[in-house]
Residue, then its C-alpha position, 0 to 999 in steps of 0.5 A: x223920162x220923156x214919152x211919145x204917145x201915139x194917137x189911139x188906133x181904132x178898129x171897130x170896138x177895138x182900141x190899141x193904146x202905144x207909146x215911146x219912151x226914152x227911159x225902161x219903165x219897170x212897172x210894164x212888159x212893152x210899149x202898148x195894150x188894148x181895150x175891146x168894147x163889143x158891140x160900141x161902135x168907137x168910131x163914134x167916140x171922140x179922140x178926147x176921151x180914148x185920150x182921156x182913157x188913156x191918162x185914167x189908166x196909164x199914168x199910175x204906170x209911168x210912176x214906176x221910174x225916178x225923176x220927173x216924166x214928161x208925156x207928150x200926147x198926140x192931141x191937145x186936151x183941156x187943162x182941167x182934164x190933165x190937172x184932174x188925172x195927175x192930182x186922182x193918181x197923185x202924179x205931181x211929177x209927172x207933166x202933161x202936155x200939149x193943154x187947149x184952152x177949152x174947160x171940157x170936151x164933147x166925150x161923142x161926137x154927133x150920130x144917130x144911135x149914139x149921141x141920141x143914148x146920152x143927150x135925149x130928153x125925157x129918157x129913163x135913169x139907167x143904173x150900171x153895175x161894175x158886174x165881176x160876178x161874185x157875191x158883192x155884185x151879184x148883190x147890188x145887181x139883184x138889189x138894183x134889178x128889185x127897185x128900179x126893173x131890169x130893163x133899167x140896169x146894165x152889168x157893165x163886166x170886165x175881163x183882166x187876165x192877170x197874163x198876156x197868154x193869148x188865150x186869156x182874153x177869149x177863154x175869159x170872154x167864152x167863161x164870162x157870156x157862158x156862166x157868169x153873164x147868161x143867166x142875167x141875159x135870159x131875164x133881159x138884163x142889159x150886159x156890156x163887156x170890156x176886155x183888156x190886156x193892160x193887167x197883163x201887160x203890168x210886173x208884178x208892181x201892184x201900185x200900177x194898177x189904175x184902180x176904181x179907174x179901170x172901170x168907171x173911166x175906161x168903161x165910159x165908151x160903153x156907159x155912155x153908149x147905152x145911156x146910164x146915168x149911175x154907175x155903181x161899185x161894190x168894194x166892202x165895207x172893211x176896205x174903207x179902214x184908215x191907216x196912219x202915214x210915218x208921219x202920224x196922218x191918217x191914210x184912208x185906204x181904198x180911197x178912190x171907191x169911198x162916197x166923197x171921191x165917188x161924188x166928186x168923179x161924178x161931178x168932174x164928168x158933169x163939168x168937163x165932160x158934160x155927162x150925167x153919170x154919178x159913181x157911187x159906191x153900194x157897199x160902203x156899210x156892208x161886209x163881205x159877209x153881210x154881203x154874202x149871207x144877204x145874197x143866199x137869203x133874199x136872191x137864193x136863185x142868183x146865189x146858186x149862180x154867182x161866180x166868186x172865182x175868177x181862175x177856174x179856166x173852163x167856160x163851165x166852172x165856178x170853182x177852181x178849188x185851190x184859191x181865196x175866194x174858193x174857200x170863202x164860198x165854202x167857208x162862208x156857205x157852211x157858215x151859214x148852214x149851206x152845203x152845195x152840191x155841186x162844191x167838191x169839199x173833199x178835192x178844195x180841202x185837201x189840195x187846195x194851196x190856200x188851205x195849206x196855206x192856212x194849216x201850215x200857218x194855224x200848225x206854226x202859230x200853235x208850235x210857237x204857243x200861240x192860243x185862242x185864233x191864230x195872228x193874221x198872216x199873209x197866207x191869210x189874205x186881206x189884212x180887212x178880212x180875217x175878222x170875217x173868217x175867224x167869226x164864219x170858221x167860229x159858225x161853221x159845222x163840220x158835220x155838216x160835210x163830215x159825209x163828204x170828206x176823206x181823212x186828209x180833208x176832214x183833218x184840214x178842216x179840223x185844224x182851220x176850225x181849230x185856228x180860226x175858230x175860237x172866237x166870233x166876230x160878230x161886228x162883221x154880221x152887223x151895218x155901222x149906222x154912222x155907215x149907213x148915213x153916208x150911203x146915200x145913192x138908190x143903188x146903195x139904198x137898195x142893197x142896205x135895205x136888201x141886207x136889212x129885210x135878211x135881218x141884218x141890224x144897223x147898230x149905232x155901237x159896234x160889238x166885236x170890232x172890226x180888225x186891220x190885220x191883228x189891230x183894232x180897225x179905225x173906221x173913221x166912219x163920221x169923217x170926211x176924207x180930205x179930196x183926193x183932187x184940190x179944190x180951185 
């Protein structure tokens, strides 16, 4: 397939990305999409890095067709920037073209107000978020936010509707600056937003989704705008497991978000662009319900705040009461002794998909004889995950909401806690010292210490290891993962 790639079209802080190509290219619905940076003025940000963009983003796209993909772009762009995208999204046999002689490029160009944020001397670390709103950031932002002052952090926040319906994009914008991003606006916490379409724009191919890029590269318009000079990540802990290849190799999962690719994205942006930028990664030792629990005992006000669930669709709600992450925050929360007031129980209980989802499979696996907790699942979610929710459906009192159940959701409890709650999983409640050796940025430290101060111990054994679906997890936590970038 051979690709046309149009130079990107600028308006303000919107940015249109548009292509031809002589081949459909099954993993996309059409030939373009969009970034808005509010409040960036683009016309200030050197063509290179829209390009730049552009690749971190595209590329695992253009990998939905057979045979090799030739792309032209509309400017020349340094050697080492092409050679480092097609190695990151393992893009061997796509080729990229026309390459410059030079080793990097200038990401700003020259102008009061902008390039003043990244090349004064004597300026204070600015530390950004990857900010979603849900547990794991929320976290990283309140622990962040302690050690280093909010006039330091920026939540750099993302809105990806999973549709091209048009009202995605401003009722997501309306939801995110009334209820996930305004609390943190009133304590004078910076906030930066990007919205795009490319999500949208995508089948339902899930291999063409960009990755870590979507943020840490797509976001360094408004990064380097407001002068941060670390960006962090909040992927847990259990996504880090290390699967095998047919061929016996390992093969480490979320390899993009671990520490060792994190460094050295850090030191690509040093080199070729000239940034002080380094991404690291703030909860590689710690779960998901580490995380939560660490959230609603040190930051109580924040967690009565967060927003977990990403398809409610008024600006207003937190809850859409029917999927995955509605049901972690009540699960997870009566796990740990927490009733919320304002969480309709009943309605998520009985009409949520998700939990008809876990009843029909606990319902199916005790009619097959299946005893003690129920085999992961699809219907489950994340195969990193179950032993999370076996150990807080194991926690969890059903009396504590007894009062606020009718029979229908009272009987789904009943048989979710009958499944999934026969045996804890208490490596899920616990750091991984070996983990915790290869957190080394500020942000990661603070958030371990945040987790600690909850009473959360670092262990040098794991009890009641960590699952990969219904097999023991390997971790690999002493072992570095081969560059996903060559050397040389």
């Amino acid at each position: 397939m051979r690709v046309e790639v149009d130079l990107p079209q600028v308006r303000g802080p919107w940015v249109r990305f548009s292509w031809r190509q002589d081949a459909p290219n099954p993993r996309q619905r059409r030939n373009h999409w969009s970034i808005i940076y509010p409040g960036v003025p683009l016309g200030q940000v050197a063509p290179e890095l829209l390009v730049e963009v552009f690749l971190a983003m595209q590329l695992p796209a253009f990998l939905g067709t057979t045979g090799p993909v030739d792309v032209r772009l509309p400017l020349p762009m340094p050697q080492p920037v092409l050679d480092w995208w097609r190695h990151y999204h393992a893009a061997e046999r796509v080729r990229l073209g026309p390459a410059s002689s030079a080793s990097g490029y200038r990401p700003l160009r020259p102008a009061r107000g902008l390039g003043a944020r990244v090349s004064g001397g004597g300026r204070r670390e600015r530390v950004a978020i990857t900010f979603g709103g849900g547990k794991d950031s929320t976290l990283a932002a309140e622990a962040v936010i302690d050690d280093v002052g909010a006039q330091n952090v920026v939540l750099l926040h993302g809105i990806n509707p999973f549709t091209l319906r048009r009202s995605a994009l401003p009722s997501g914008a309306l939801r995110s600056r009334r209820t996930i991003l305004a609390p943190y606006r009133r304590r004078g916490v910076r906030t930066a937003t990007m919205l795009t379409d490319f999500l949208g724009n995508l089948t339902r191919d899930r291999t063409a989704r960009p990755g870590v890029a979507l943020y840490l590269t797509a976001g360094l318009p408004a990064l380097l705008y407001h002068g941060c000079t670390e960006v962090t990540v909040s992927h847990t802990a259990g996504g880090y497991v290390v699967r095998r290849h047919p061929d016996g190799s390992p093969r480490w999962m979320n390899a993009q978000h671990r520490p060792e690719s994190l460094e050295a994205l850090g030191a690509y942006y040093a080199d070729v662009l000239g940034v002080d930028l380094r991404p690291s990664s703030t909860h590689f030792p710690i779960s998901e319900f580490v995380s939560f629990a660490t959230l609603r005992h040190q930051y109580p006000r924040a967690f009565g705040q967060m927003v977990m669930c990403m398809r409610a669709t008024k600006a207003s709600q937190r809850w859409c009461l029917d999927c995955k992450k509605c049901a972690e925050y009540a699960l997870f929360g009566l796990a740990l002794g927490h009733v919320d007031p304002d969480f309709d129980y009943d309605t998520f209980l009985s009409g949520s998909a998700y939990v008809a989802g876990l009843v029909t499979h606990v319902q199916q696996s005790r009619q097959d004889g299946v005893r003690g907790n129920v085999p992961w699942a699809p219907a489950v979610g994340t195969r990193t995950h179950i032993a999370a929710l076996y150990h807080a459906v194991h926690l969890l009192d059903p009396a504590l909401v007894a009062d606020r159940l009718g029979p229908e959701a009272a009987r789904a409890l009943e048989i979710v806690r009958d499944g999934f709650g026969q045996q804890p999983y208490s490596a899920v409640d616990v750091v991984p010292e070996a983990a915790a050796r290869r957190a080394t940025s500020r942000p990661a430290h603070a958030v371990l210490a945040a987790a600690q101060r909850r009473g959360t111990p670092v262990v040098t054994e794991m009890p009641d290891g960590l699952l990969d679906g219904d097999e023991p997890a390997d971790m690999r936590y002493d072992e570095m993962m081969p560059p996903i970038v060559p050397h040389g």
